[in-house]
Biotite code that builds the C-alpha atoms (Angstrom):
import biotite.structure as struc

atoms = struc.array([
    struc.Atom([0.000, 0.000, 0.000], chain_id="A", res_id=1, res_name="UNK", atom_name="CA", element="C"),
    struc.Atom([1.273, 3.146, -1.273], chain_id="A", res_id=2, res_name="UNK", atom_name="CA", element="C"),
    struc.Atom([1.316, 5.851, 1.675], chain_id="A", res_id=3, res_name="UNK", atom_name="CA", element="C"),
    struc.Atom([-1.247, 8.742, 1.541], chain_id="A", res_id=4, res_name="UNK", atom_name="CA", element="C"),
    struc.Atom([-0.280, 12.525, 1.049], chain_id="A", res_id=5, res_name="UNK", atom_name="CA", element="C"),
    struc.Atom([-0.985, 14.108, 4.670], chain_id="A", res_id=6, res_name="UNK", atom_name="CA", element="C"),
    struc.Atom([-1.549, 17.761, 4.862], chain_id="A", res_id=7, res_name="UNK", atom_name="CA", element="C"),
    struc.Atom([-2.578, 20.353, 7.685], chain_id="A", res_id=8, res_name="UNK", atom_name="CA", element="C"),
    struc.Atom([-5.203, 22.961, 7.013], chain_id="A", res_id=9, res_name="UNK", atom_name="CA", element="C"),
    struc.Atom([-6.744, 25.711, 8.850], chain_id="A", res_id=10, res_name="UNK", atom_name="CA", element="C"),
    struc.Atom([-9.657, 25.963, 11.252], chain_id="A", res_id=11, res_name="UNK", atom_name="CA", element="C"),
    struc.Atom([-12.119, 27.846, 10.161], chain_id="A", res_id=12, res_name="UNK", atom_name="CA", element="C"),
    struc.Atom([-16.007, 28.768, 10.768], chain_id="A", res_id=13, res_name="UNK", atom_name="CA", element="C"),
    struc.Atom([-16.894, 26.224, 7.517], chain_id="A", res_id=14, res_name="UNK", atom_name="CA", element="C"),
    struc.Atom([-15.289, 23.288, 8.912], chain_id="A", res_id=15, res_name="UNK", atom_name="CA", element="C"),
    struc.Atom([-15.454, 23.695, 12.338], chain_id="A", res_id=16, res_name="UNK", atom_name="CA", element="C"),
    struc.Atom([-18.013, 21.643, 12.644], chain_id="A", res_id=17, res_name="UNK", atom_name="CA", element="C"),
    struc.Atom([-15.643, 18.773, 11.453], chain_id="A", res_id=18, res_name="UNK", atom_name="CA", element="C"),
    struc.Atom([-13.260, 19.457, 14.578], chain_id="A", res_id=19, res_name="UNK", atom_name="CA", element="C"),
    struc.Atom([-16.278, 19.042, 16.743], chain_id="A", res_id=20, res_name="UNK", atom_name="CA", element="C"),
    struc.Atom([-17.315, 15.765, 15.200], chain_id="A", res_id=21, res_name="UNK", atom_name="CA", element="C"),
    struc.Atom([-13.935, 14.551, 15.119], chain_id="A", res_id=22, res_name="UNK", atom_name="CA", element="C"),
    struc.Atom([-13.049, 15.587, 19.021], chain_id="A", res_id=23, res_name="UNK", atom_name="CA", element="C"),
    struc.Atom([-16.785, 13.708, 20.176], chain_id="A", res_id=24, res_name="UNK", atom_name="CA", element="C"),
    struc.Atom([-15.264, 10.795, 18.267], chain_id="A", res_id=25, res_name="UNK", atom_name="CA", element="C"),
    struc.Atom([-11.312, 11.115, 19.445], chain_id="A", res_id=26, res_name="UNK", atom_name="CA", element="C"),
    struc.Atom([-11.519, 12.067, 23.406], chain_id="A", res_id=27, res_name="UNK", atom_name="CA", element="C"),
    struc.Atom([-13.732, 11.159, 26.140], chain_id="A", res_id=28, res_name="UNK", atom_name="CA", element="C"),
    struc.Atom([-14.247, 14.441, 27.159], chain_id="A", res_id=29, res_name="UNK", atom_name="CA", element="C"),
    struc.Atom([-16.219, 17.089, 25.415], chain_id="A", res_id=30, res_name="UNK", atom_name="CA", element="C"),
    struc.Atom([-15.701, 20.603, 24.893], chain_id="A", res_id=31, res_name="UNK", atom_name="CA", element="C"),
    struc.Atom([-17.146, 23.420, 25.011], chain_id="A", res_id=32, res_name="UNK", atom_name="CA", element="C"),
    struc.Atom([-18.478, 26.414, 22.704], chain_id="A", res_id=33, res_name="UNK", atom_name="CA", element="C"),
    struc.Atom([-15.706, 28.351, 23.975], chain_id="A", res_id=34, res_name="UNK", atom_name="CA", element="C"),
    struc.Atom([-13.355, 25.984, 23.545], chain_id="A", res_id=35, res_name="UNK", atom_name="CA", element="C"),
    struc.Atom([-14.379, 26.342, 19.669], chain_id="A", res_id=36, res_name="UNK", atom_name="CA", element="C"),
    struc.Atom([-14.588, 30.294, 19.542], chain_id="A", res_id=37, res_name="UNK", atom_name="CA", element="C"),
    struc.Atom([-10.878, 29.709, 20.886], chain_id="A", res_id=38, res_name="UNK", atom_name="CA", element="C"),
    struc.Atom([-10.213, 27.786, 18.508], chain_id="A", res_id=39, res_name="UNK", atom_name="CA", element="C"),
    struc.Atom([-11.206, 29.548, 15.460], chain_id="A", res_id=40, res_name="UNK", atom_name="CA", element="C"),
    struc.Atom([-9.106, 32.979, 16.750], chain_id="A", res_id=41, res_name="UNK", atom_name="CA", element="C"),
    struc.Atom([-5.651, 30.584, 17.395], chain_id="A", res_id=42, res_name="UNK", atom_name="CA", element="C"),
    struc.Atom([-4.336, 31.031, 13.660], chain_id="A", res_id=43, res_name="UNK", atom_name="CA", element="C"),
    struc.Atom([-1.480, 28.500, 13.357], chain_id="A", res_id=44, res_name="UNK", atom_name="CA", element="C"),
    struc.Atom([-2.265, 26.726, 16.983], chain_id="A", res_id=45, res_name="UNK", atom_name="CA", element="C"),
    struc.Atom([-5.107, 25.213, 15.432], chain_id="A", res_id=46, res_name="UNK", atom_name="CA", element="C"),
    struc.Atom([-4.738, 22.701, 12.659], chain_id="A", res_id=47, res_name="UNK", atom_name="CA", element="C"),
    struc.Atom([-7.332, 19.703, 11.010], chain_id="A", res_id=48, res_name="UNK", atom_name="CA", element="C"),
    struc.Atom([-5.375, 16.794, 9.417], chain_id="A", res_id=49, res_name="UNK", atom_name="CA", element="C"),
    struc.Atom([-5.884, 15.373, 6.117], chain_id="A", res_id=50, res_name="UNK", atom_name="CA", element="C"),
    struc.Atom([-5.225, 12.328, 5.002], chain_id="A", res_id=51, res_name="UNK", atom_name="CA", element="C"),
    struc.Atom([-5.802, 12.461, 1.175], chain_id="A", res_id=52, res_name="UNK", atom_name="CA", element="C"),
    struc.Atom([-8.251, 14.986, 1.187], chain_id="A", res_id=53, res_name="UNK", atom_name="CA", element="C"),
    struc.Atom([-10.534, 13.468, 4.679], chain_id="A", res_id=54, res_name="UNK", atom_name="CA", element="C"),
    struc.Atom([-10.286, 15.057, 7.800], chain_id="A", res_id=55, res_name="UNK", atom_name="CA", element="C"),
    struc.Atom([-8.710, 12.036, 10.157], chain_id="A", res_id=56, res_name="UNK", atom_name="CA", element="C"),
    struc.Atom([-6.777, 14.540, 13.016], chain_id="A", res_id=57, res_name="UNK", atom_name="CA", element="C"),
    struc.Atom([-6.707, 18.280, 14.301], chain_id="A", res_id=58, res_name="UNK", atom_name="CA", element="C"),
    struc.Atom([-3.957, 19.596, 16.726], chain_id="A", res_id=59, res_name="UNK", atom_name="CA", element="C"),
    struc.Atom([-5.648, 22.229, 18.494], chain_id="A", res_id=60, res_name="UNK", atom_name="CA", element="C"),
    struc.Atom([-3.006, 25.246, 20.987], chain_id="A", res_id=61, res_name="UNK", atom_name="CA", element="C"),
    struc.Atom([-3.027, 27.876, 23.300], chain_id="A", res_id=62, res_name="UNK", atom_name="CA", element="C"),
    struc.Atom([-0.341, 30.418, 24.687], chain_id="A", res_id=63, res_name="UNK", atom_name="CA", element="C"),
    struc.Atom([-0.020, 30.235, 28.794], chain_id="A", res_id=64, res_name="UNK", atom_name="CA", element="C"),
    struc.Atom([2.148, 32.762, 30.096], chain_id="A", res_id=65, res_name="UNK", atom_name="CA", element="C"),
    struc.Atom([1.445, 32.137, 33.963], chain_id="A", res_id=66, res_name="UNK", atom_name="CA", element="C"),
    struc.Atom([4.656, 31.362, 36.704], chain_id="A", res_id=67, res_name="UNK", atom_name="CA", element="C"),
    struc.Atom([6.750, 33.956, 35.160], chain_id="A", res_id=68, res_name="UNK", atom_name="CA", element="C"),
    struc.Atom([7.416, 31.566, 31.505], chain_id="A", res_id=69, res_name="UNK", atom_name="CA", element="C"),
    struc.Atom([5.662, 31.223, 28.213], chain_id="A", res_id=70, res_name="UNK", atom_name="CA", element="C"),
    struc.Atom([4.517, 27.887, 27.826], chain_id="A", res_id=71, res_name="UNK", atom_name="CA", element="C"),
    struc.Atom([2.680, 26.224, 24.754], chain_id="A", res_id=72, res_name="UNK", atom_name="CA", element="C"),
    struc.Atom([-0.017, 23.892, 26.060], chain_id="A", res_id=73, res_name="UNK", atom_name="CA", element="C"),
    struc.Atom([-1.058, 21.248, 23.874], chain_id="A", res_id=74, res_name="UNK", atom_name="CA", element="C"),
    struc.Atom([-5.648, 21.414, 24.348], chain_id="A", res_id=75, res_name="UNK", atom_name="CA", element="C"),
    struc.Atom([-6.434, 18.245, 22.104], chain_id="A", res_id=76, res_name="UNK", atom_name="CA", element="C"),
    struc.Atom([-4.110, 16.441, 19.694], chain_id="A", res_id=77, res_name="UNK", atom_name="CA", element="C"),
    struc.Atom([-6.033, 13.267, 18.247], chain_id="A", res_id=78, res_name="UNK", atom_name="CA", element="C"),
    struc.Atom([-6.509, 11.072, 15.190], chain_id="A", res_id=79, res_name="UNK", atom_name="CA", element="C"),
    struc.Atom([-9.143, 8.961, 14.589], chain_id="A", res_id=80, res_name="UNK", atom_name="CA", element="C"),
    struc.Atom([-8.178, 5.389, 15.457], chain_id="A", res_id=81, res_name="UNK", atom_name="CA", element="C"),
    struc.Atom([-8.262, 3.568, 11.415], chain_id="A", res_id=82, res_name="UNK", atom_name="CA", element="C"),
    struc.Atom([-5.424, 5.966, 10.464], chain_id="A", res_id=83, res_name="UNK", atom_name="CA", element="C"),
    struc.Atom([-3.195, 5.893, 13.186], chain_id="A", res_id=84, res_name="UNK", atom_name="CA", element="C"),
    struc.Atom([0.444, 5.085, 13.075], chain_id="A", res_id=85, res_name="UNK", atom_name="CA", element="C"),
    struc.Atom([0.188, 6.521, 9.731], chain_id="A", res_id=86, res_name="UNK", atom_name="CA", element="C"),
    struc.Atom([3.033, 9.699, 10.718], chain_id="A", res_id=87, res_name="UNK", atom_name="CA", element="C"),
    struc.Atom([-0.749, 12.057, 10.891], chain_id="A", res_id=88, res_name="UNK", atom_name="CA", element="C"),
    struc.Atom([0.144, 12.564, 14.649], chain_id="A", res_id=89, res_name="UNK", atom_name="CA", element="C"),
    struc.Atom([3.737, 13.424, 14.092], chain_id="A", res_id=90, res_name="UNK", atom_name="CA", element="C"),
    struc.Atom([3.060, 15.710, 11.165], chain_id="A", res_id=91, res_name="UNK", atom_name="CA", element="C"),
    struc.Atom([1.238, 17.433, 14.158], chain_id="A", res_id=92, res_name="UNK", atom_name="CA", element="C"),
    struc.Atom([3.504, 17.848, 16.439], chain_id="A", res_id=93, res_name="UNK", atom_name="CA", element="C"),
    struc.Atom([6.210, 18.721, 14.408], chain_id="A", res_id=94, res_name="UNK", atom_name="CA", element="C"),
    struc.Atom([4.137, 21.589, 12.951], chain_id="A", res_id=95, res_name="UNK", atom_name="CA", element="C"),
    struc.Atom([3.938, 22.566, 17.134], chain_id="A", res_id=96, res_name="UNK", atom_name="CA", element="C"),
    struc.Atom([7.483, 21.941, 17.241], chain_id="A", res_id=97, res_name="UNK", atom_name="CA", element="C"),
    struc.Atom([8.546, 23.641, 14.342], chain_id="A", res_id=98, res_name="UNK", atom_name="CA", element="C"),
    struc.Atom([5.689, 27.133, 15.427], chain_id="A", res_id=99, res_name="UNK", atom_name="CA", element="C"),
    struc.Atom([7.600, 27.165, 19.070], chain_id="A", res_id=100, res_name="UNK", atom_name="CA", element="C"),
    struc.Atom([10.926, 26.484, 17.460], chain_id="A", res_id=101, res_name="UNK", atom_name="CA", element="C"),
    struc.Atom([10.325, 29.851, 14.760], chain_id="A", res_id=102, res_name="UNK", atom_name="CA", element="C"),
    struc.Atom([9.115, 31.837, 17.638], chain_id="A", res_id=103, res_name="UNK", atom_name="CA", element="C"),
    struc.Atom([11.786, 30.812, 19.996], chain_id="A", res_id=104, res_name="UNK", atom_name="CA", element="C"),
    struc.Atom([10.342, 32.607, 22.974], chain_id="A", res_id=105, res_name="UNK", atom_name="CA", element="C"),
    struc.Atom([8.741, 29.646, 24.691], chain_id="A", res_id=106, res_name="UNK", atom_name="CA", element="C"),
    struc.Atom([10.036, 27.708, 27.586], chain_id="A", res_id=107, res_name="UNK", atom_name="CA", element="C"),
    struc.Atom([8.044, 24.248, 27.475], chain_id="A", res_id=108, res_name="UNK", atom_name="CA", element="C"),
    struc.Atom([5.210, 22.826, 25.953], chain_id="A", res_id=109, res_name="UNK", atom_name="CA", element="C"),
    struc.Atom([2.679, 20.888, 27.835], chain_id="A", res_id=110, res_name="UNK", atom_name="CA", element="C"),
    struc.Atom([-0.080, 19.016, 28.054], chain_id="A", res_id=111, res_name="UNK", atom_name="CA", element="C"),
    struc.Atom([-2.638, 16.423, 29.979], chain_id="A", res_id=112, res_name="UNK", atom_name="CA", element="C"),
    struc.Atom([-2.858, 13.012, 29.069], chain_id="A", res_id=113, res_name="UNK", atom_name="CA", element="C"),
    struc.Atom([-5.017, 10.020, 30.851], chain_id="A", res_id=114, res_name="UNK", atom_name="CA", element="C"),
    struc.Atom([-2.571, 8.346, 33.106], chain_id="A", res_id=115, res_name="UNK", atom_name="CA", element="C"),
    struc.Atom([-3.296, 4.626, 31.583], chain_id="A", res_id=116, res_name="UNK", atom_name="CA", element="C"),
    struc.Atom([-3.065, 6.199, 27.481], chain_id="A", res_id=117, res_name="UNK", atom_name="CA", element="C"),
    struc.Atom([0.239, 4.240, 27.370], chain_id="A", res_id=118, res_name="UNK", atom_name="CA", element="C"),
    struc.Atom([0.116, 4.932, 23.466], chain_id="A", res_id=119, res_name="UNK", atom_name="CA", element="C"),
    struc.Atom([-0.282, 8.315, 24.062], chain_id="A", res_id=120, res_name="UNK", atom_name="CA", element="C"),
    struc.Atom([2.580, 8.515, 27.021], chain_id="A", res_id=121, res_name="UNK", atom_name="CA", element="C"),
    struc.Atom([4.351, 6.792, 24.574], chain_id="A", res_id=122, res_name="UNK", atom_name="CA", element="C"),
    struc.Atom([3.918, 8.890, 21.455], chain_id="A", res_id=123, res_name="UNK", atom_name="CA", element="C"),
    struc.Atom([4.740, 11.834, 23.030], chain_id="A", res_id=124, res_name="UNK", atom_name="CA", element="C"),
    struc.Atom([8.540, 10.366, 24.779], chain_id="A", res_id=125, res_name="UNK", atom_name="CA", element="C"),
    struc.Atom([9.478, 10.135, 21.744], chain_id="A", res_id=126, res_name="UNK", atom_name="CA", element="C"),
    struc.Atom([9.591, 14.001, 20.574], chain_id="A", res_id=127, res_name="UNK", atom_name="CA", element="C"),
    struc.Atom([11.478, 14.679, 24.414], chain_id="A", res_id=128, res_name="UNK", atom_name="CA", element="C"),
    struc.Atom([7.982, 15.328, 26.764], chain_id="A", res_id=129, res_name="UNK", atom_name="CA", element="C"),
    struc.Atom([8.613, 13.860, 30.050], chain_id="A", res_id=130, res_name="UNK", atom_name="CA", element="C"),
    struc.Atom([5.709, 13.219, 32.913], chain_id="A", res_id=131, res_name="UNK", atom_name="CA", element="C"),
    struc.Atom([6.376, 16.128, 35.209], chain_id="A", res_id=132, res_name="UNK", atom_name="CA", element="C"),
    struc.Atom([3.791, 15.878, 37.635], chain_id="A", res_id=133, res_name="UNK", atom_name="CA", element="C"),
    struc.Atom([-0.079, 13.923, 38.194], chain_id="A", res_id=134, res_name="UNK", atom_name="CA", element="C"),
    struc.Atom([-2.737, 15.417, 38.431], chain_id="A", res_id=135, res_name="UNK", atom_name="CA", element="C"),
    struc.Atom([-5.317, 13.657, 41.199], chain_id="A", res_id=136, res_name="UNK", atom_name="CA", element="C"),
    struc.Atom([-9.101, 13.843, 39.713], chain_id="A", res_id=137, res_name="UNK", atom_name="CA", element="C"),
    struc.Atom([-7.967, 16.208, 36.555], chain_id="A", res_id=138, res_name="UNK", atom_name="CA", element="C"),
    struc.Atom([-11.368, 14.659, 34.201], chain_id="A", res_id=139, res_name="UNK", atom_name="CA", element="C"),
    struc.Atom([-14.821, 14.617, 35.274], chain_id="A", res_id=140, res_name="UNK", atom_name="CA", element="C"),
    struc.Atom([-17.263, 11.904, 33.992], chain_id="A", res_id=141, res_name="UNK", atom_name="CA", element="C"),
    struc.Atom([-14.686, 9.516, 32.927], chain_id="A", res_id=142, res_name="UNK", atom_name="CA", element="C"),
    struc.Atom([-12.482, 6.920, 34.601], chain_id="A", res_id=143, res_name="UNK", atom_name="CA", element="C"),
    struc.Atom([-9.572, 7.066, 35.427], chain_id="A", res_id=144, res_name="UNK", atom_name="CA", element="C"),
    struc.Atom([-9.789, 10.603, 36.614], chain_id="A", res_id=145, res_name="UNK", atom_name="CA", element="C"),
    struc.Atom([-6.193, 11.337, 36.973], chain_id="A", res_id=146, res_name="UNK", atom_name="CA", element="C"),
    struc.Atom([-3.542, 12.879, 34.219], chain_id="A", res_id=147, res_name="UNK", atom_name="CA", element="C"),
    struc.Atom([-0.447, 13.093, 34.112], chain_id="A", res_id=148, res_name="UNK", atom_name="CA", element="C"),
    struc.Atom([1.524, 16.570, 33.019], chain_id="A", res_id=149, res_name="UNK", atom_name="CA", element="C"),
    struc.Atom([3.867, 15.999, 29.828], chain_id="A", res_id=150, res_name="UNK", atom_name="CA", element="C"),
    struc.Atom([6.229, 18.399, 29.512], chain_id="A", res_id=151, res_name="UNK", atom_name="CA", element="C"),
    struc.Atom([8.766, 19.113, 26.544], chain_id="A", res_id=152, res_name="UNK", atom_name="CA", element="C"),
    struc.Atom([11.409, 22.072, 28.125], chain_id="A", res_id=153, res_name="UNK", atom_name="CA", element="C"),
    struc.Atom([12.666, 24.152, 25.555], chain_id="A", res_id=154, res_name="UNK", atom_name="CA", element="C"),
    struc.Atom([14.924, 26.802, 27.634], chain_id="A", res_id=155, res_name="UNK", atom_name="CA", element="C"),
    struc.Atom([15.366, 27.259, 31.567], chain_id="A", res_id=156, res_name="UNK", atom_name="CA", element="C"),
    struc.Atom([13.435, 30.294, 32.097], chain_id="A", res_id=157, res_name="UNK", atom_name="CA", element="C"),
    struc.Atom([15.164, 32.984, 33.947], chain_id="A", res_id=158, res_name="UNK", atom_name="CA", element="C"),
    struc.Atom([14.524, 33.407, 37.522], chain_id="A", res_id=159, res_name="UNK", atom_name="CA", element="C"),
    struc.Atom([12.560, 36.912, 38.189], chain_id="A", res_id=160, res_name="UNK", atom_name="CA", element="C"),
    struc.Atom([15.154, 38.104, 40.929], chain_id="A", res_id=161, res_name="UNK", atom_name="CA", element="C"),
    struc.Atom([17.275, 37.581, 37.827], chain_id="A", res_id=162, res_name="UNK", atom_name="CA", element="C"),
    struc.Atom([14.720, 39.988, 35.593], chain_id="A", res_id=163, res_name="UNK", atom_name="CA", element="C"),
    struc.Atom([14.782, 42.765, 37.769], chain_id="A", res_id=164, res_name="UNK", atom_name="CA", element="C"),
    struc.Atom([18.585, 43.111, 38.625], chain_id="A", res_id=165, res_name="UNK", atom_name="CA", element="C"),
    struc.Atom([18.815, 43.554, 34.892], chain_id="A", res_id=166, res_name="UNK", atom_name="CA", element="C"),
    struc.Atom([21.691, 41.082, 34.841], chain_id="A", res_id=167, res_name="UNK", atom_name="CA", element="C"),
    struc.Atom([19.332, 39.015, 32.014], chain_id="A", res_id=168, res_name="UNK", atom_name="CA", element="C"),
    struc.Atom([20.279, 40.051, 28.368], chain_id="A", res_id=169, res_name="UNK", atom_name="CA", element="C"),
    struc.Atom([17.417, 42.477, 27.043], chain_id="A", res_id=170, res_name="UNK", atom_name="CA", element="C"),
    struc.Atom([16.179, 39.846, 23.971], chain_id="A", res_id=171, res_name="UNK", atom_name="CA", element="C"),
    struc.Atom([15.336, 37.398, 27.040], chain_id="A", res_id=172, res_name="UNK", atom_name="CA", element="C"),
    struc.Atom([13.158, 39.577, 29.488], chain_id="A", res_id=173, res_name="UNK", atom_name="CA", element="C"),
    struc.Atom([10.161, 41.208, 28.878], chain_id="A", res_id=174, res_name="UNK", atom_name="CA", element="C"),
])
């Protein structure tokens, strides 16, 4: 079998109604109609995935500049199940990796993952995230409730006391 041409496309309001369907059929949680109006405003932080022309995956962003770092966290990354292992997923994060990577202002990239998605835990080792921490009762409505926190550091943010002696080169503080 001759592999299919995967491409990544934009979000927007004609085919977000795809990304719904395909998140109801990827994750056990659901999201909300904020989560979508997000969504739609998040430019390249919000892909669909194409596998010859269907929509099979979306890799959906958001900026989080809380504890003194910018941080790219990782809301929903999924394929549907027939056409994984197919490189759809890692065309995904590689476009993540290569948007923090041309920015080259973030610190990590994060995200939640149910603690017994071994494929998932998996997956995600192999492009350097690490389980930082677990988080006790993270879902509602589905079992199990924990997640853990993968984490991907790109740079050692600089320490605030740091910041405000103005010992820190000017590109690196804000």
């Amino acid at each position: 079998m001759t592999r299919g041409r995967i491409e990544l496309g934009d979000v927007t309001p004609h085919n977000i109604k795809q990304l719904k369907r395909l998140n109801q059929v990827v994750f056990p949680v659901s999201y909300n109609d904020k989560f979508y109006k997000d969504v739609l405003e998040a430019g390249e932080l919000a892909k669909l995935a194409y596998y010859n022309d269907i929509v099979v995956g979306a890799v959906c962003c958001r900026i989080d500049n809380s504890e003194n770092s910018r941080k790219l966290y990782i809301m929903t990354l999924g394929c549907l199940a027939p056409y994984r292992r197919l490189g759809i997923g890692t065309k995904m994060v590689e476009h993540v990796l290569n948007f923090v990577g041309k920015d080259g202002n973030f610190d990590t990239i994060f995200l939640h993952v149910q603690i017994n998605n071994e494929s998932a835990i998996q997956f995600y080792r192999k492009f350097g995230f690490e389980v930082v921490e677990t988080k006790q009762h993270y879902y509602k409505r589905i079992e199990p409730a924990d997640a853990h926190v993968l984490q991907k550091t790109l740079r050692i943010p600089v320490p605030k006391e740091i910041v405000t002696n103005g010992e820190a080169d000017k590109k690196g503080s804000s």
